[in-house]
C-alpha positions as CSV (number, residue, x, y, z in Angstrom):
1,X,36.6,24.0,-79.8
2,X,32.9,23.2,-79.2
3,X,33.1,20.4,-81.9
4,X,36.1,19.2,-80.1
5,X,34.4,18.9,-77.0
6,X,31.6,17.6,-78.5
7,X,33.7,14.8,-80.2
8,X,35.2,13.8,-77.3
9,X,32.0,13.5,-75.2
10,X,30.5,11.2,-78.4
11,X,33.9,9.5,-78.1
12,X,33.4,8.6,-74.2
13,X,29.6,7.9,-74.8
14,X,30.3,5.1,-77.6
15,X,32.9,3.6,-75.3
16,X,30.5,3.6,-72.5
17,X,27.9,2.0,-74.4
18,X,30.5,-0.5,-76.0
19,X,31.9,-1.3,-72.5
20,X,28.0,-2.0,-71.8
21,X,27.7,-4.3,-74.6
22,X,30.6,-6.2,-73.5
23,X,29.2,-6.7,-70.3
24,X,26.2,-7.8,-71.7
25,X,27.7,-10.1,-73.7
26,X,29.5,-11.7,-70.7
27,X,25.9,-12.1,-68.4
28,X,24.9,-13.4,-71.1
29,X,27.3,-15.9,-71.8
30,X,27.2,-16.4,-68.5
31,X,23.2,-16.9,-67.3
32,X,23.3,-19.5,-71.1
33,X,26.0,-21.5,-69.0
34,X,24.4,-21.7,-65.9
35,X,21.3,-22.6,-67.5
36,X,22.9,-25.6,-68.9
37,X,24.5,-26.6,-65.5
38,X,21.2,-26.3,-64.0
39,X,19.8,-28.4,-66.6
40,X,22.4,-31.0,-65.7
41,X,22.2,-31.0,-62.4
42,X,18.1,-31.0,-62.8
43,X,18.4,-34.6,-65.1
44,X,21.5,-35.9,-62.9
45,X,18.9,-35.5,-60.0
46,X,16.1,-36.7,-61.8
47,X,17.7,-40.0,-63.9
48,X,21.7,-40.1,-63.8
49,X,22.1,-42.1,-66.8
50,X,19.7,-39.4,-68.7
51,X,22.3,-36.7,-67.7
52,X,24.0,-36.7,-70.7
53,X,26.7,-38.6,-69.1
54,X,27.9,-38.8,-72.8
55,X,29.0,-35.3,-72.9
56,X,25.8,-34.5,-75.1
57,X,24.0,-31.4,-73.1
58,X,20.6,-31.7,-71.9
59,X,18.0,-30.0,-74.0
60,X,15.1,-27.6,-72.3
61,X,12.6,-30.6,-73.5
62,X,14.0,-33.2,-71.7
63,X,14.5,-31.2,-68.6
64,X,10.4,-30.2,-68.8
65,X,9.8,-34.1,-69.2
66,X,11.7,-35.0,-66.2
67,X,10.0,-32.7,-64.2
68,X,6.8,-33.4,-65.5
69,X,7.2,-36.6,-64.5
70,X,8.1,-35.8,-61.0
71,X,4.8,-34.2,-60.8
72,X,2.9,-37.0,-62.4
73,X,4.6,-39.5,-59.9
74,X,4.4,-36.9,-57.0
75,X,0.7,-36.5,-57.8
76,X,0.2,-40.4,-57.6
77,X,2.3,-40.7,-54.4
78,X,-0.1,-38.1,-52.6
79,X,-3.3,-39.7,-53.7
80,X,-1.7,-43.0,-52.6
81,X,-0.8,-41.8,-49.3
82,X,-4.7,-40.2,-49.1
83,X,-6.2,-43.5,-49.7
84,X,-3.8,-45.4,-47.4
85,X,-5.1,-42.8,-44.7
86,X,-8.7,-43.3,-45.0
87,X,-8.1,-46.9,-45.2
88,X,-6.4,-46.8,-42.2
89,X,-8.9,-44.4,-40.6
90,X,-11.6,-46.8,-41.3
91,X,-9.5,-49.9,-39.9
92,X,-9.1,-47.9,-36.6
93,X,-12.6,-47.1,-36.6
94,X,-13.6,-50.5,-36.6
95,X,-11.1,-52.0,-34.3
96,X,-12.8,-49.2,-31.9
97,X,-16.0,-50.3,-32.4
98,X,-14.9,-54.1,-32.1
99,X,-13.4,-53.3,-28.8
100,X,-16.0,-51.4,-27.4
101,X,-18.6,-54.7,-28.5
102,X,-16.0,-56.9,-26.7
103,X,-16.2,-55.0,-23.8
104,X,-19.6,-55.5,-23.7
105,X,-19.8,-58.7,-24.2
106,X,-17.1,-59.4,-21.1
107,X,-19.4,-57.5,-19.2
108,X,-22.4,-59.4,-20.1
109,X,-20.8,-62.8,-19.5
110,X,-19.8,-61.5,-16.2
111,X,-23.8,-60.3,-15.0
112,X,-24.4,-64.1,-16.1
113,X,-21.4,-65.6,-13.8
């Protein structure tokens, strides 16, 4: 009766664990396909026509040269945008100054009136 018993409870286990590996399976079957939607959606995002609009699906190295371009451009936008500030810092500065000379030149030309 023991080895009975202790069939059976082998019997449940391996079921357990095959139920488990069916499961697995399915996650990952699952995360593998929302990887590839997320790659999609990534290139459709990034460059529509490189989206594999021609039912082709988007490999991991195109996805990591998209993005890597993003950053490249992203980079160059924000150092743009720096330089375009202290340029414009610098214009203000000496529009300041220019006014402050032209008010002191009104006020000189009216001590000489």
């Amino acid at each position: 009766q023991a080895e009975e018993e202790l069939k059976a409870a082998w019997s449940q286990q391996l079921q357990e664990m095959e139920h488990r590996e069916l499961l697995l399976r399915s996650d990952v079957q699952r995360a593998g396909e929302q990887l590839e939607s997320f790659k999609s959606q990534v290139m459709q995002a990034c460059s529509p026509s490189a989206a594999g609009s021609t039912g082709e699906s988007v490999t991991e190295q195109q996805v990591i040269e998209k993005v890597r371009q993003i950053c490249d451009e992203n980079q160059q936008s924000q150092e743009r945008e720096k330089s375009l500030q202290e340029e414009l810092s610098s214009r203000l500065t000496k529009e300041r100054e220019m006014s402050a000379n032209i008010e002191v030149l009104k006020n000189s030309l009216q001590e000489l009136q």
